[in-house]
C-alpha positions as a printed Julia matrix, in Angstrom:
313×3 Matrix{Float64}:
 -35.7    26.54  -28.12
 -39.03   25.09  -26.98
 -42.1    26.49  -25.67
 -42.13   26.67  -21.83
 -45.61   25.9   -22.42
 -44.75   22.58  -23.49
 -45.14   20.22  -20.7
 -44.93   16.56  -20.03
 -48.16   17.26  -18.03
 -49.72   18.71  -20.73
 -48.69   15.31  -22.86
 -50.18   13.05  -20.3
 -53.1    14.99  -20.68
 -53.55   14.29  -24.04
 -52.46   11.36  -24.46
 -55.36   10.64  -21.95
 -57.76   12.3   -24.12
 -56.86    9.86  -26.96
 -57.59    7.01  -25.05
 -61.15    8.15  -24.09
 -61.9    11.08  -27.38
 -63.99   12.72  -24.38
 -62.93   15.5   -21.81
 -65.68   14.66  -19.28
 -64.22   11.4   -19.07
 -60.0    12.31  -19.44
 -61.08   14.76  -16.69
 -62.63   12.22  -14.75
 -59.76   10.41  -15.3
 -57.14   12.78  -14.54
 -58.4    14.1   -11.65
 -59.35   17.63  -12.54
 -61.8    20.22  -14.19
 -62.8    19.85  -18.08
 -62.1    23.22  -18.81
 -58.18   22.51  -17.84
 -58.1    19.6   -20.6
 -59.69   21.78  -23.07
 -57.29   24.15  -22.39
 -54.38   21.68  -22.05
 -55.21   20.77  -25.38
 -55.77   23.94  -27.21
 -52.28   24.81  -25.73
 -50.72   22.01  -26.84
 -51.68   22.81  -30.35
 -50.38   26.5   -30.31
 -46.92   25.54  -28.65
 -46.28   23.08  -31.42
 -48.24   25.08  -34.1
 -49.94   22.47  -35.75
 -53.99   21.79  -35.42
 -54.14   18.2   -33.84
 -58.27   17.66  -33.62
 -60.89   19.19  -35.82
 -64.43   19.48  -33.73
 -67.35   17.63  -34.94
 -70.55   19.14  -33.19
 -69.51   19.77  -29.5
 -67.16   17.07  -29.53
 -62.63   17.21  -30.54
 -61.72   14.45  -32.84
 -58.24   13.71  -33.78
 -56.5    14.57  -36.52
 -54.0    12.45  -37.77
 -51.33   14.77  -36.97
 -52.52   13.66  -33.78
 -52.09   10.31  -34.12
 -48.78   11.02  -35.25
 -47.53   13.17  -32.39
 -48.69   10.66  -29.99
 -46.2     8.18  -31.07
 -43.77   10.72  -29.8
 -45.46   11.93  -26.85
 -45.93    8.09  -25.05
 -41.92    7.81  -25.82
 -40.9    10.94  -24.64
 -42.91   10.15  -21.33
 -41.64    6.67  -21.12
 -38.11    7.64  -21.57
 -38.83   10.1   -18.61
 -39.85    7.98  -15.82
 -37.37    5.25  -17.46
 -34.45    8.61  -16.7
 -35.85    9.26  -13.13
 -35.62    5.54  -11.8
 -32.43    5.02  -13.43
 -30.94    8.01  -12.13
 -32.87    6.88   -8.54
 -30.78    3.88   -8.74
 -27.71    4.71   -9.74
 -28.15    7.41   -6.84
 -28.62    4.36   -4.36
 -32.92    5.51   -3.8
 -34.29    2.52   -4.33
 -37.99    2.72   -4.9
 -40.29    1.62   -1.76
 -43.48    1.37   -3.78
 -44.89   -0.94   -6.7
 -47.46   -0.03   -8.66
 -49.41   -3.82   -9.41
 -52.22   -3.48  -11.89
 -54.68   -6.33  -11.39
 -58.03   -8.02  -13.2
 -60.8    -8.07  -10.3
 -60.39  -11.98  -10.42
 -57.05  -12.25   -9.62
 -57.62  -10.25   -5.96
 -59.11  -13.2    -5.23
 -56.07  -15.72   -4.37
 -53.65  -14.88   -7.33
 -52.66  -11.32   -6.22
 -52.59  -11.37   -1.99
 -50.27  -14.36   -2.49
 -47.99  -12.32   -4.97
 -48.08   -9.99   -2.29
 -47.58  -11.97    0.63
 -44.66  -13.82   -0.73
 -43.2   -10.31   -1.66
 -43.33   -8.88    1.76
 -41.51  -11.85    2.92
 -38.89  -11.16    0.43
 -38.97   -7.44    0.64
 -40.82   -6.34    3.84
 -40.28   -2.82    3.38
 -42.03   -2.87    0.08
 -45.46   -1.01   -0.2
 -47.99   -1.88   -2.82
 -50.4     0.27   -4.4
 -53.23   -1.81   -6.16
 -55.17   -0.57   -9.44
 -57.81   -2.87  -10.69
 -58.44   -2.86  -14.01
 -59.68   -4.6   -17.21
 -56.79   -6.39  -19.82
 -56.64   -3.19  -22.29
 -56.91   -0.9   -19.43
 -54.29   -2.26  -17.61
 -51.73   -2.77  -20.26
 -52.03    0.71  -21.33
 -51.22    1.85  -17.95
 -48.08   -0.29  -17.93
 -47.11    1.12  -21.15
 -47.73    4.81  -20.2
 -45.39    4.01  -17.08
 -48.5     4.85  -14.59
 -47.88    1.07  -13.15
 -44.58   -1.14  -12.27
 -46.23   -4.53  -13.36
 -49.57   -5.94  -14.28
 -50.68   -9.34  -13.79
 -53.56  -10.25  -16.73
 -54.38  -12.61  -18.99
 -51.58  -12.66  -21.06
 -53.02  -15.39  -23.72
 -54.57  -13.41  -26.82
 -52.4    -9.99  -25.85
 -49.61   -8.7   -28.47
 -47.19   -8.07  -25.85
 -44.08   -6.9   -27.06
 -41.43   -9.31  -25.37
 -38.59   -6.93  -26.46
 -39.42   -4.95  -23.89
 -41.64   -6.8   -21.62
 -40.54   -9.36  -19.25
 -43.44  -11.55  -19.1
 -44.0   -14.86  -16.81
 -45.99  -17.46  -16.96
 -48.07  -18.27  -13.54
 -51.06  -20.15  -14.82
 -53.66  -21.54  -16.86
 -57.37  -21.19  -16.82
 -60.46  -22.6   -18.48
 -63.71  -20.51  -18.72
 -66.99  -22.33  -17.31
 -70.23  -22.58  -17.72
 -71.89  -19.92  -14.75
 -75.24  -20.65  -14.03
 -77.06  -20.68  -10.83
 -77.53  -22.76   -8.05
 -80.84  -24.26   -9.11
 -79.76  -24.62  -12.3
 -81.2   -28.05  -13.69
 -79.14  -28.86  -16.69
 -78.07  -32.55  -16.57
 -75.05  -32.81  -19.73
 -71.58  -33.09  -18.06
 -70.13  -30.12  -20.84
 -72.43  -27.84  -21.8
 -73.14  -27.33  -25.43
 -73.44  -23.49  -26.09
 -75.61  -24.04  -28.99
 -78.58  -26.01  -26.6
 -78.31  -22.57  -24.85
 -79.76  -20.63  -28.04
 -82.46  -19.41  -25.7
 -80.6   -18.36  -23.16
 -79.7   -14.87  -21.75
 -76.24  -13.64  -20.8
 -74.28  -11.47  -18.59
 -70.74  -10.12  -19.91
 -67.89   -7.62  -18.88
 -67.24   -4.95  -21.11
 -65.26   -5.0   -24.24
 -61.16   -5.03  -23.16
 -61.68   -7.62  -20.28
 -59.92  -10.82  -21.52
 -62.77  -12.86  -20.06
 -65.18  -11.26  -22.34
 -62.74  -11.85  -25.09
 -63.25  -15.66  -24.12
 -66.83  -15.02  -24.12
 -67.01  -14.0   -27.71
 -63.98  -16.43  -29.29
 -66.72  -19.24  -27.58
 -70.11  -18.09  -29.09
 -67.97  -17.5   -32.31
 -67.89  -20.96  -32.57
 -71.75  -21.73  -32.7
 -72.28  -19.36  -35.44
 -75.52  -17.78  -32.89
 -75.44  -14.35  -31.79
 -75.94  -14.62  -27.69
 -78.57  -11.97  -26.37
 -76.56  -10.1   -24.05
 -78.97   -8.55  -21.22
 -75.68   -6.75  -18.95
 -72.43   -5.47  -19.8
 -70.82   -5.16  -16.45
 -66.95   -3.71  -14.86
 -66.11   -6.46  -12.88
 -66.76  -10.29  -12.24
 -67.94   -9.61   -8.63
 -71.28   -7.86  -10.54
 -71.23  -10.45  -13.16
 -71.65  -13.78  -10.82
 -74.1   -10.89   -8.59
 -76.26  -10.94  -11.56
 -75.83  -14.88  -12.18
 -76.7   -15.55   -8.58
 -79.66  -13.37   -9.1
 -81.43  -15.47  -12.3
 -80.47  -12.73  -14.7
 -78.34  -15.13  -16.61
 -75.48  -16.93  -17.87
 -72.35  -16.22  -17.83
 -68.69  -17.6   -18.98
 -66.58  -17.37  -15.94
 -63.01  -18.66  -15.62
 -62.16  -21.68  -13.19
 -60.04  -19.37  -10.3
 -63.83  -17.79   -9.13
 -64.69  -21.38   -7.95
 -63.37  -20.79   -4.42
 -65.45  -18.22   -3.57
 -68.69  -18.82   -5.5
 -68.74  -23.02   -5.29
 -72.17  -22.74   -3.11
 -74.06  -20.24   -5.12
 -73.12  -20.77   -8.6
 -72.59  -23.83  -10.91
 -69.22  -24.44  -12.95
 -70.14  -26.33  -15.4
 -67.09  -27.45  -18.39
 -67.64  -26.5   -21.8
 -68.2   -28.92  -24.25
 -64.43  -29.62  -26.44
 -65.51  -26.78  -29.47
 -65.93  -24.24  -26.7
 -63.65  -24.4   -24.67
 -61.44  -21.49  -23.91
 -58.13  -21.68  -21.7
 -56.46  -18.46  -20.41
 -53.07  -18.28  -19.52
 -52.51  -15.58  -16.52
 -48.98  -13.87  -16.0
 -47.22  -11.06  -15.14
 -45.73   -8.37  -17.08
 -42.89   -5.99  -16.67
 -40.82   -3.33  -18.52
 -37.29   -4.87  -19.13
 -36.02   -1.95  -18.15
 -36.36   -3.32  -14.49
 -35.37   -6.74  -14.67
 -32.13   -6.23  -12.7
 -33.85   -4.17   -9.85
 -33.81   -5.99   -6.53
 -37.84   -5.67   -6.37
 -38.75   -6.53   -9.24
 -35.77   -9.57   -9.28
 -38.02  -10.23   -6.13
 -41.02  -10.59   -8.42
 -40.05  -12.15  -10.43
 -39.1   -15.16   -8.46
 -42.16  -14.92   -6.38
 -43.95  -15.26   -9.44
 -41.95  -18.18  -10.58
 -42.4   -20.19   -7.19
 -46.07  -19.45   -7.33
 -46.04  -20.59  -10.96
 -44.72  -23.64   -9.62
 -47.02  -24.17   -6.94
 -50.09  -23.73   -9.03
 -49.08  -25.91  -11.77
 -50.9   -28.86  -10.26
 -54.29  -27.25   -9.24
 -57.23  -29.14  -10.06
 -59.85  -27.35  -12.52
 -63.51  -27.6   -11.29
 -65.17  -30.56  -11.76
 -68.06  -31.48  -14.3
 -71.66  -31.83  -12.97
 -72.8   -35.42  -12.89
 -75.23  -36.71  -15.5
């Protein structure tokens, strides 16, 4: 028989704590006290009676019996919530809520017209919105803590055996430089910009993916002045003078009057394709069958937007 200590709580928890290798932050994260992961963990180990971290200083560090367990941990979790809202269904309890995960620039047109259309479709459908970077976001769909994300789906290995994922559009990263900016070339050549300084998101944003495939190709290292959490700061800081930035096409709407777009000249230029991504294990629930044609039909209706234009010689 099994521990009664031996919780799917006290799996989320670590499984948490492997994402981050910090308890400040997992209990940040999680929503309660340090001193309840550190517990959680050191539980965890005596139920299963195995060590799974060796400490280092005043920090845990996995073992890899650790990385081992977790394998079975995410499953076990997954197969959980996958037993719940099958059981839900079959019972006739349809769920009321989605989870949506979303990158900050999709809330700008992408995701309240996802939205829209679904209320018309399903009107007594609540959403609950979690922003997110790429990595961030896909974990969170993986761990079951969100129904569907819509990302950047170019440059992701996203298992399609078990992911529904649809296309909605594509996306070109730009040139971002302010208003005053005096640069006369029609595509901007990244190398001409050796002495330039940048602002990027962090690491696991797709956009700052972009950002490094694009300065990969001049062979220069960019100097890098801010690492920021979301594209609202970074075009803050490119409005300011701080810098450059690589910013994709869909922020022209609400930034057109304060910051240049400006294309990339043909070796740097970056396209990302956006989408939305599912568990299959859904597909033939009347919400997410909802979704899934509201995402087709706004597929559709995007496929002919224009991209912003070049500056003028």
């Amino acid at each position: 028989m099994f521990d009664d200590r031996l919780s799917l709580r006290k799996l989320e928890v670590f499984l948490a704590f492997l994402r981050t290798e910090n308890i400040a932050k997992t209990a940040e994260d999680l929503g309660t006290a340090a001193v309840s992961v550190h517990r959680a963990l050191h539980t965890l180990e005596e139920t299963i009676q195995c060590p799974l971290f060796t400490r280092k200083g005043r920090q845990l560090q996995p073992l890899p019996t650790a990385r081992e367990f977790a394998k079975y941990a995410q499953d076990l979790i997954a197969r959980m919530h996958e037993a719940v809202e099958e059981t839900r269904r079959v019972g006739g309890f349809e769920q009321k809520r989605m989870r949506l995960g979303s990158l900050y620039s999709l809330s700008v047109r992408t995701v309240p017209n996802l939205i829209l259309g679904m209320k018309y479709r399903r009107p007594e459908l609540e959403f609950e919105l979690v922003m997110g970077s790429n990595k961030s976001l896909l974990a969170k769909l993986e761990e079951n803590k969100l129904d569907a994300i819509v990302i950047a789906t170019s440059g992701e290995e996203i298992d399609e055996r078990k992911n529904i994922v649809i296309k909605l559009f594509d996306d070109d990263l730009f040139l971002a430089a302010p208003s005053d900016y005096k640069g006369r070339k029609k595509d901007a050549d990244l190398k001409d910009l050796h002495f330039a300084k940048w602002v990027t998101l962090q690491e696991g944003f797709a956009t700052f993916d972009g950002f490094v495939d694009a300065f990969r190709q001049t062979g220069k290292t960019p100097e890098i002045v801010a690492k920021v959490n979301d594209i609202f700061s970074m075009v803050s800081f490119v409005q300011a003078g701080l810098g450059f930035a690589l910013l994709p096409g869909r922020m022209q709407p609400v930034f057109e009057s304060t910051v240049k777009l400006i294309t990339l000249a043909e070796p740097y230029r970056i396209r990302q394709t956006v989408g939305i991504v599912f568990k299959k294990t859904h597909e033939h629930e009347a919400n997410f069958l909802a979704l899934a044609a509201e995402a087709r039909m706004y597929g559709r209706s995007r496929s002919g937007t224009p991209l912003p234009l070049p500056l003028p010689h």
